[in-house]
C-alpha positions in Angstrom: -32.0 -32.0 40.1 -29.1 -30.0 38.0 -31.9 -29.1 35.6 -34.2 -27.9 37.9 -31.5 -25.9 40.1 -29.9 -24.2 36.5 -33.5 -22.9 35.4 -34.4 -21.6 39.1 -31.0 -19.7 38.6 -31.7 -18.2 35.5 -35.6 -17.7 36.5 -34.3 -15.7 39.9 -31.7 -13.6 38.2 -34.0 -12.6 35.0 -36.4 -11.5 37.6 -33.7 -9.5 39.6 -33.0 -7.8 36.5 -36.3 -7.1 35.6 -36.7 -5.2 39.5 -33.3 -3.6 39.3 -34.4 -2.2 35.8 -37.7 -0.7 37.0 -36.5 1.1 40.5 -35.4 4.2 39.5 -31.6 5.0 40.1 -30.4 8.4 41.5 -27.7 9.8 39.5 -24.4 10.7 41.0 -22.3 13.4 40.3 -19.6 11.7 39.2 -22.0 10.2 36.1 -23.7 13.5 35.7 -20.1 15.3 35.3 -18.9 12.5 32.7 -22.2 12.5 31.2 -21.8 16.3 30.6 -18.2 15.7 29.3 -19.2 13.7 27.0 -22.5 15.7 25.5 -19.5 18.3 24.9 -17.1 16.1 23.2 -19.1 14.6 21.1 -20.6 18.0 19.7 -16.9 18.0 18.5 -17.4 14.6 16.8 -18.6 13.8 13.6 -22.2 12.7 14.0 -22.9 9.1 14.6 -23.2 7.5 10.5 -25.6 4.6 9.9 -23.8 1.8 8.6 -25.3 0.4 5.0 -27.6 -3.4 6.2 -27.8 -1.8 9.7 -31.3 -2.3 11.6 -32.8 -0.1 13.9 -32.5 -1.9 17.1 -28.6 -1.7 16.6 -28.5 1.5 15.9 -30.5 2.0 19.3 -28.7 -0.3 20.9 -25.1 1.1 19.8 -26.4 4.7 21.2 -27.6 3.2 24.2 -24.4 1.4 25.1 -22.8 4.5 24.1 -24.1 6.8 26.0 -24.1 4.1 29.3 -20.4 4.3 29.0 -20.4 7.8 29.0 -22.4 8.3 32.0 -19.9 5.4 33.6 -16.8 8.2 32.9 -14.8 5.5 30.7 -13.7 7.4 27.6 -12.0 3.9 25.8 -9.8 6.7 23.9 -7.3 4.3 22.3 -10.2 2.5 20.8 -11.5 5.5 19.8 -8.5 6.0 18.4 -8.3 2.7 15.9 -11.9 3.0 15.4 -11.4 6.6 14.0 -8.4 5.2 11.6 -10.6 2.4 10.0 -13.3 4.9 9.6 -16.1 2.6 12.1 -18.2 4.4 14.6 -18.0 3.5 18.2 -21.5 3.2 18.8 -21.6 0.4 16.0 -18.6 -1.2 17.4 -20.4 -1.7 20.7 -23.5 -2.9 19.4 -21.6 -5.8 16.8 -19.8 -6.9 20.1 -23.1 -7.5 22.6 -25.3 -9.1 19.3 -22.5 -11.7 18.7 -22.2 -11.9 21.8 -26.2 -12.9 22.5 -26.0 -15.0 19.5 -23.1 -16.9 20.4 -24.7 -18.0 23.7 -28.2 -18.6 22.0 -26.2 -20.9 19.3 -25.3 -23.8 21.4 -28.9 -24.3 23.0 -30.4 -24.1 19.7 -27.6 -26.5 18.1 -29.2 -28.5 21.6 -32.7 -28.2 21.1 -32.0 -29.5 17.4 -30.3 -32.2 18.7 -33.1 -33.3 20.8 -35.5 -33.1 17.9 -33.4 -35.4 15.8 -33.4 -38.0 19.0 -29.5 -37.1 20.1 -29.4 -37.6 24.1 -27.1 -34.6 25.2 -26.7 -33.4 28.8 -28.0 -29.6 29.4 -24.3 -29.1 31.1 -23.2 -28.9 27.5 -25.2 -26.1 25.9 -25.1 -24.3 29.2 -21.0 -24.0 29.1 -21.0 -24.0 25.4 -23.0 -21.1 25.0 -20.9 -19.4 27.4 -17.7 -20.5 25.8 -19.4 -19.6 22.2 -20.4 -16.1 23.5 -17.3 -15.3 24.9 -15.5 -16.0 21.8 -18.4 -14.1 19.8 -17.7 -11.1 21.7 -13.8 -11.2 21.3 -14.3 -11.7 17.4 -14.5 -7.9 16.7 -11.4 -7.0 18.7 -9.7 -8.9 16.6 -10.8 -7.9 13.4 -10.1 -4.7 14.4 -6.8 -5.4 15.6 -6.0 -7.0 12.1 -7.5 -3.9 10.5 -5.6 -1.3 12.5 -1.9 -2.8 11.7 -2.8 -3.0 8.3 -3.9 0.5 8.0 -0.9 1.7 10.2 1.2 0.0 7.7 -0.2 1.6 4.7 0.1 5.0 6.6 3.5 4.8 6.5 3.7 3.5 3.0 2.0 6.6 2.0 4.3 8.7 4.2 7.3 7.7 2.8 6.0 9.4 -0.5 4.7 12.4 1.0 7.8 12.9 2.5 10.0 12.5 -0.7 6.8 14.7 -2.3 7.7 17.7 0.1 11.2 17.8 -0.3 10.4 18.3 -4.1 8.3 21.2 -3.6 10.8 23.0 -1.3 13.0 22.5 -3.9 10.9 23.9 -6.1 10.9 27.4 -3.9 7.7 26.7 -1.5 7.8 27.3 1.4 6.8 24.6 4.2 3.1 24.9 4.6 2.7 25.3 0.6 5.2 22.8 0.2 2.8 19.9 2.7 -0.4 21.6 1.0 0.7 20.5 -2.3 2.1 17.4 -1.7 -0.7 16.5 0.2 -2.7 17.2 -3.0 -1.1 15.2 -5.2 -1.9 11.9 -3.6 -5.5 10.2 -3.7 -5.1 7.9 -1.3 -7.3 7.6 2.5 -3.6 8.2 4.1 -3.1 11.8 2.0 -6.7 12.4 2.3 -6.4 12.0 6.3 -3.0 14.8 5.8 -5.3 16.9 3.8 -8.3 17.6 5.6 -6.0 18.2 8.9 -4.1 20.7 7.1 -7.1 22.4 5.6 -8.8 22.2 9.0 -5.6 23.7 10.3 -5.3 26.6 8.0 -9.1 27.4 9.5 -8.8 27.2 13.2 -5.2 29.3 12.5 -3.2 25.9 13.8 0.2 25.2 12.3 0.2 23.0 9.5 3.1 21.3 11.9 0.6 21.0 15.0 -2.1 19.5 12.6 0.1 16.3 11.7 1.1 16.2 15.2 -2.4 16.0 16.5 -2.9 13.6 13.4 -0.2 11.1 14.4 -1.5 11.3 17.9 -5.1 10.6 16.8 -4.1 7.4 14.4 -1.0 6.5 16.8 1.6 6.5 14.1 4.9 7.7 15.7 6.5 8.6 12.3 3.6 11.9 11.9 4.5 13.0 15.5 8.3 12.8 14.9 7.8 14.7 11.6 5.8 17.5 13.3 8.3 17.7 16.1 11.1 18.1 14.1 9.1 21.0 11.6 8.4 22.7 14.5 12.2 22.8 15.2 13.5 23.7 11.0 10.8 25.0 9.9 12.2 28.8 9.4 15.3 27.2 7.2 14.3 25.3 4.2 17.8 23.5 3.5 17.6 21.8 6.2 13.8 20.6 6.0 14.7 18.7 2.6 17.8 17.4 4.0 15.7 15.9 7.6 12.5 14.8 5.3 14.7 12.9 2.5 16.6 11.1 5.5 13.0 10.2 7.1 11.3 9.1 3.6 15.1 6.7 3.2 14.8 5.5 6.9 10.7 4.6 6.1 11.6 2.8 2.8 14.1 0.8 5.0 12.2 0.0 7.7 9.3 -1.0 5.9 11.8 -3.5 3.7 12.5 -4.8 6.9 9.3 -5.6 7.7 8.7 -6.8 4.5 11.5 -9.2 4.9 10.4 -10.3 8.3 7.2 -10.9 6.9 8.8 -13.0 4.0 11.0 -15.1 6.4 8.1 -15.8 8.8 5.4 -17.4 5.9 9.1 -19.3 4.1 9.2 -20.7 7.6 5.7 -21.7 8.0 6.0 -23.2 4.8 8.8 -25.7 5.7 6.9 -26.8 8.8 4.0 -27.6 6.5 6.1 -29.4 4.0 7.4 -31.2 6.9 4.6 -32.6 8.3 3.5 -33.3 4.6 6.2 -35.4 4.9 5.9 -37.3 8.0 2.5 -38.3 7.4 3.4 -39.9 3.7 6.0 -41.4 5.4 3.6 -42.9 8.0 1.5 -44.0 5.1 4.3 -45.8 3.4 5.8 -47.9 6.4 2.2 -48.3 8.2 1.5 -51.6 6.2 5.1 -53.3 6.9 4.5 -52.1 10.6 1.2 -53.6 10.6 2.2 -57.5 9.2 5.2 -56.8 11.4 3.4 -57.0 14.9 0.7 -58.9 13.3 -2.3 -56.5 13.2 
């Protein structure tokens, strides 16, 4: 009977899919305004960039799912954001989620269907929830990566400030002044961080921007709080060039502490998952050593 009542299910709601797919939806304004909104923005984007090993029918699918959720009006701009800082495009970020997502769910029934073929009695309730469960976690497997990605990038931004900090203070020693001094030390550097600085100073210098509103808009686009205090306080000092040095040497000293501290932390944290380890390394010798007395004991 539960067989019977699971495929009916799945039968009736592929076919309500299938009929709400083919009648023809009317367009609010709402979705034709955000859809407009987002045709604009993304002229301002870079264009999408196929991904090396990536088929067609993600590609399609990423643009599809894309442009769904810009009809829908959500703009996801912090994720956005972290995609733009580990250099992915949104449209592939999408499409990785919903195809491990599919092949989560389709993973368990085959794992089933194997099972059945090798003479294994399983219940369908299993496949049915473990698919579910496996797709679920599928589709949460990319967050996390990127998540993972995104601190570690943060991190090495501020690494690299640090440098480029200490870097502009030594030009405006030299005699530059403040936009020559960030052009050049911006130069010296060949990592992504200094390349990111760069190309929004250079972009800044076109549109006519301050080299001080570029790095703001920069720490707002890769959310690092450090960029967006440094533009603030330009903006304030920039005209006086004793007191730039002075503020940027006592920013690159506070970075180099803080990330000490972090590195620390860090330190403490795997010395402490260490000593549980060698703990229950421990415990379970010692289990081993008085499991034979224990067992003649009580007369096992």
């Amino acid at each position: 009977m539960t067989p019977s009542l699971i495929v009916g299910a799945v039968v009736g709601l592929g076919l309500f899919l299938v009929g709400f797919a083919l009648i023809p939806q009317r367009a609010s304004l709402a979705r034709r305004l955000a859809a407009f909104d987002e045709a604009r923005s993304a002229a301002a984007r870079p264009a999408y960039r196929s991904v090396a090993g990536e088929s067609e029918v993600s590609r399609r699918l990423g643009k599809a799912l894309a442009k769904f959720c810009a009809e829908q009006g959500w703009e996801f701009r912090s994720l956005r954001s972290n995609l733009s800082l580990i250099d992915k495009s949104f449209e592939n970020y999408l499409a990785t989620k919903i195809l491990l997502a599919v092949f989560g769910v389709i993973f368990a029934p085959i794992l089933f269907v194997l099972a059945s073929v090798a003479g294994f009695t399983i219940p369908i309730v299993f496949p049915v929830w473990g698919g579910l469960v496996m797709g679920f976690i599928f589709f949460i497997l990319p967050d996390l990566e990127l998540r993972q990605k995104v601190g570690r990038r943060r991190r090495d931004f501020r690494h690299a400030m640090g440098a480029f900090l200490d870097l502009v203070a030594m030009n405006l020693s030299g005699g530059r002044g403040v936009p020559e001094a960030l052009m050049a030390a911006s130069e010296i550097g060949s990592g992504w961080a200094m390349w990111r600085i760069r190309d929004a100073l250079v972009n800044a210098r076109i549109t006519g921007q301050t080299p001080w509103q570029a790095l703001g808009a920069l720490g707002d686009e890769v959310k690092v709080d450090e960029l967006r205090d440094l533009a603030a306080a330009l903006s304030l000092v920039a005209e006086d060039g004793a007191k730039v040095r002075e503020s940027l040497s006592t920013r690159a000293a506070s970075l180099r502490r803080r990330e000490l501290a972090d590195l620390q932390g860090e330190a403490g944290e795997r010395s402490q998952s260490m000593l549980v380890a060698q703990m229950l390394l421990c415990a379970a010798f010692l289990i081993f050593l008085i499991y034979p007395a224990v067992k003649v004991m009580l007369g096992f």
